[in-house]
C-alpha positions in Angstrom: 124.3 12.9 69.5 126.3 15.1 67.3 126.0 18.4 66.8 126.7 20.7 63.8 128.7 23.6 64.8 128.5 26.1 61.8 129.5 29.7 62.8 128.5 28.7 66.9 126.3 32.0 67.4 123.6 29.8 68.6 125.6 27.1 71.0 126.5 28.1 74.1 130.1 27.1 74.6 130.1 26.2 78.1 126.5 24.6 78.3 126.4 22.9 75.1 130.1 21.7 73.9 130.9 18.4 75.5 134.4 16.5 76.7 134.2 12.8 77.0 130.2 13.1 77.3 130.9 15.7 80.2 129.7 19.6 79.6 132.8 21.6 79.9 130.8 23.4 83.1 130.7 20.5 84.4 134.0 19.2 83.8 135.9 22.1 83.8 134.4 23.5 87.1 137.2 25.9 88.5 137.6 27.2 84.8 133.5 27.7 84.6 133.6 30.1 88.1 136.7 32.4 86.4 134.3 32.6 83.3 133.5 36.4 82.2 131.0 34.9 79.8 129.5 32.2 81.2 126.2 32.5 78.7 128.3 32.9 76.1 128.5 31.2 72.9 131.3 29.7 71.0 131.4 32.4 68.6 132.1 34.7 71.5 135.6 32.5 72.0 136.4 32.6 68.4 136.0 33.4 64.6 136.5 31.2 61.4 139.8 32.6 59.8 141.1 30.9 56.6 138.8 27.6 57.0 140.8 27.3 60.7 138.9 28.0 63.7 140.7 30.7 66.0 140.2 30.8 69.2 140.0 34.8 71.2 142.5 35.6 73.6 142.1 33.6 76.9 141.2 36.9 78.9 138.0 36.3 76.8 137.3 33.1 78.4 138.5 33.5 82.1 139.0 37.1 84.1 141.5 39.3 84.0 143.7 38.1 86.9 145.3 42.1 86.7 145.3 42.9 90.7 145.6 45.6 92.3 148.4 45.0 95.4 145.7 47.4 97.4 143.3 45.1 96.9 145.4 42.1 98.8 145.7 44.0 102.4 142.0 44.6 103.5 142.2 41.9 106.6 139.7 40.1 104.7 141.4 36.7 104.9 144.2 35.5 107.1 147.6 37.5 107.2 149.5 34.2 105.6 146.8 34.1 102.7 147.4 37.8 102.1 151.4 37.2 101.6 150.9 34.2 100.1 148.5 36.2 97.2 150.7 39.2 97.0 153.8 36.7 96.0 151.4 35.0 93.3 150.3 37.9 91.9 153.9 39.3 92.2 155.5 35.9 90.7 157.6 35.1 93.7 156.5 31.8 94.4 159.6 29.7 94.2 159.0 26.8 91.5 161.4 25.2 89.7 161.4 27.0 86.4 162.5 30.0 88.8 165.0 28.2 91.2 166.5 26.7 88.1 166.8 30.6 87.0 168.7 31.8 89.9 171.1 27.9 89.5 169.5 26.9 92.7 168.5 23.5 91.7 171.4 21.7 89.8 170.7 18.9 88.6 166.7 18.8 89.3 164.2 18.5 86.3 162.0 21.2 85.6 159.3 19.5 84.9 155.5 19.6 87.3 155.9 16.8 89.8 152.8 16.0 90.3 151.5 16.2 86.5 154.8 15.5 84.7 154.1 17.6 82.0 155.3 20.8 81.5 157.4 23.2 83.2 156.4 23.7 86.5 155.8 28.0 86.1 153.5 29.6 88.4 150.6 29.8 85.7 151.3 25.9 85.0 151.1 25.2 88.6 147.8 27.7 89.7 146.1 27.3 86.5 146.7 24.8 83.8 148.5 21.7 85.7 144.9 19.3 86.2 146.9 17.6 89.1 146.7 20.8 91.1 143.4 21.4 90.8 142.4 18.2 92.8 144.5 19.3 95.5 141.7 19.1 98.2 143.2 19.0 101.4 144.9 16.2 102.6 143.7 13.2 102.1 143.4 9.8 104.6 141.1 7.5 106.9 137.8 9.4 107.2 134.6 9.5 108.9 131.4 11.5 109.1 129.2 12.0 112.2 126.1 14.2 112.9 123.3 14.9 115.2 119.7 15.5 114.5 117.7 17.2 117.1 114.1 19.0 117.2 113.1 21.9 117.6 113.0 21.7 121.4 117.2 20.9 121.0 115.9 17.0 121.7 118.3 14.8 120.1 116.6 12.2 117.5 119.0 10.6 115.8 122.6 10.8 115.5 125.5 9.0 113.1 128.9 8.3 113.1 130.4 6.6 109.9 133.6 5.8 108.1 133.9 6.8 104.7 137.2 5.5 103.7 140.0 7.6 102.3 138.7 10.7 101.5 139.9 14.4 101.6 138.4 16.8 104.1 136.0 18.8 101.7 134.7 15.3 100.4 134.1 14.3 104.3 132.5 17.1 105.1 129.9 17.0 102.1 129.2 13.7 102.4 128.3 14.3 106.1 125.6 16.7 104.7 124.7 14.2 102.1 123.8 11.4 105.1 122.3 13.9 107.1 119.6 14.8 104.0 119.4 11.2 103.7 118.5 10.5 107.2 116.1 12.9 106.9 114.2 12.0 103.5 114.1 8.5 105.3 112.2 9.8 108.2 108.5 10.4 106.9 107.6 12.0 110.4 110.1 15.0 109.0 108.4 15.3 105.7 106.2 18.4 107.0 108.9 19.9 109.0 111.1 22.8 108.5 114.8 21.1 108.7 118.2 22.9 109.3 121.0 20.9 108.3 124.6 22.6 109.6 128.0 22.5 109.0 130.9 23.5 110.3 132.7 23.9 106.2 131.4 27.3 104.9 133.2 25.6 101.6 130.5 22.7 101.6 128.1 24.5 102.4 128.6 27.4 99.5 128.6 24.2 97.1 125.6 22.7 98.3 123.4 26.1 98.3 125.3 27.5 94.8 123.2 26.9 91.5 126.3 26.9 89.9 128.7 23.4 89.6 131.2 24.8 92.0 133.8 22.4 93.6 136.1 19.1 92.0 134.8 17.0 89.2 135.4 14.2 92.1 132.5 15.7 94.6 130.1 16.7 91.4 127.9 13.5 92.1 127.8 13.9 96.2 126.5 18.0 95.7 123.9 17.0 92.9 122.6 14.5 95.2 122.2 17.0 98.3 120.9 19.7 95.8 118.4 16.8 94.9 117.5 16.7 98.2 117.0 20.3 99.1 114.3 20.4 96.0 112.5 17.5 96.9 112.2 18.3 101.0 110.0 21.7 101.3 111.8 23.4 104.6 115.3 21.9 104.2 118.3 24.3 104.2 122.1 24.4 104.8 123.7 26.4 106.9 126.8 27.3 108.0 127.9 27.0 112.1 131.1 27.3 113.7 133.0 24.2 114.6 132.5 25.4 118.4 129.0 24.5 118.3 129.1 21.1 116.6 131.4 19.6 119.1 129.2 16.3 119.2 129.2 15.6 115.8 133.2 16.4 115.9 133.2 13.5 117.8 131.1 11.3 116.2 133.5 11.6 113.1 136.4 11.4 115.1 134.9 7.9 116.4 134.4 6.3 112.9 137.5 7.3 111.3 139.3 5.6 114.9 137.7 2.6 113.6 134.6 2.3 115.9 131.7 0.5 114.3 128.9 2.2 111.8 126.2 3.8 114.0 123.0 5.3 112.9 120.6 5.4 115.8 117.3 7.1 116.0 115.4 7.9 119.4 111.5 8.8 119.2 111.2 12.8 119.1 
């Protein structure tokens, strides 16, 4: 399908404009959640100047990253995340194009490691290097485990899983993914009010946000639990501390040892 874009006061740019057959919401996910105008049409990016389309000022498309140093020190997030902010906003993170300023780095490239393209600056590296953005957590053997109980605290069914080489936000939302699986399966649960919990209040913000929040990579996995949580009346997500899911800590810890797939189900 092609679509004719005229003066684009009537399609949206983020909901409507396309890359490779992806929406750029969609495909573009970190850029979407800094979007000021995220109803906004193309015309609100741009204006038609001399037959050439020119495109507003990119403040126009994400926020304003202006911050006020105040703003950092409120104890809302750990102390290292706090100086680690203030040096961002501050531009004293040292990467290359500013050790190759101060002749620190003789000799090395200045070029993005991990993307090869472009000077590795602090806006390439935070905003427009695409290698970044996948950046995850660190990535190796995996496996997802969980526990079902009713509401008596009974156990009914628990898992324990390997899920190959994945990164820890992709474990942890596939873990909710099984355990809305498990529970779709089980037709005795269809009436029931269901609590699925997770000890990732990241997973658990993407699986509850109407919004397509989290790496291109995990895009399929969230649509599938937010699938879920339509087609099951009572299911929720929550969030609970690690503390309290010790079992299923070590259900996970099992699979990614190696231990064989388990899915077993008691009578409730």
């Amino acid at each position: 399908m092609q679509v004719v874009l005229g003066c684009g006061d009537r399609i949206r740019f983020w909901h409507d404009l396309r890359h490779d057959g992806i929406l750029l919401s969609v495909c573009f996910p970190r850029n979407f959640a800094l979007a000021t105008a995220k109803e906004g049409t193309v015309q609100d990016f741009g204006v038609w100047q001399h037959s050439r389309w020119m495109w507003n000022r990119i403040d126009s498309i994400v926020a304003d990253f202006s911050v006020s140093s105040n703003l950092l020190w409120k104890g809302l997030c750990p102390p290292k995340v706090e100086i680690f902010s203030w040096q961002l906003w501050t531009g004293r993170i040292l990467v290359r194009d500013v050790l190759l300023h101060f002749g620190m780095t003789q000799g090395m490239p200045s070029n993005c490691p991990m993307c090869n393209s472009g000077t590795e600056t602090i806006d390439h590296l935070f905003i427009h290097c695409q290698w970044s953005w996948k950046a995850k957590g660190k990535p190796g053997s995996a496996g997802i485990g969980g526990v079902l109980r009713n509401s008596n605290g009974k156990t009914i069914c628990l898992f324990s899983l390997s899920v190959d080489i994945q990164d820890s936000n992709a474990t942890e939302i596939l873990a909710i993914l099984k355990a809305c699986e498990l529970c779709t399966s089980n037709h005795t649960l269809a009436n029931c009010n269901i609590q699925i919990a997770s000890d990732s209040m990241v997973a658990v913000s993407w699986a509850n946000s109407k919004e397509d929040l989290g790496s291109i990579l995990h895009l399929g996995t969230i649509s599938d639990i937010r699938g879920h949580l339509q087609n099951i009346k009572g299911l929720s997500i929550i969030f609970n501390p690690r503390v309290s899911n010790k079992v299923a800590e070590s259900l996970a810890k099992l699979s990614s040892n190696g231990a064989a797939d388990i899915v077993e189900w008691w009578e409730g």
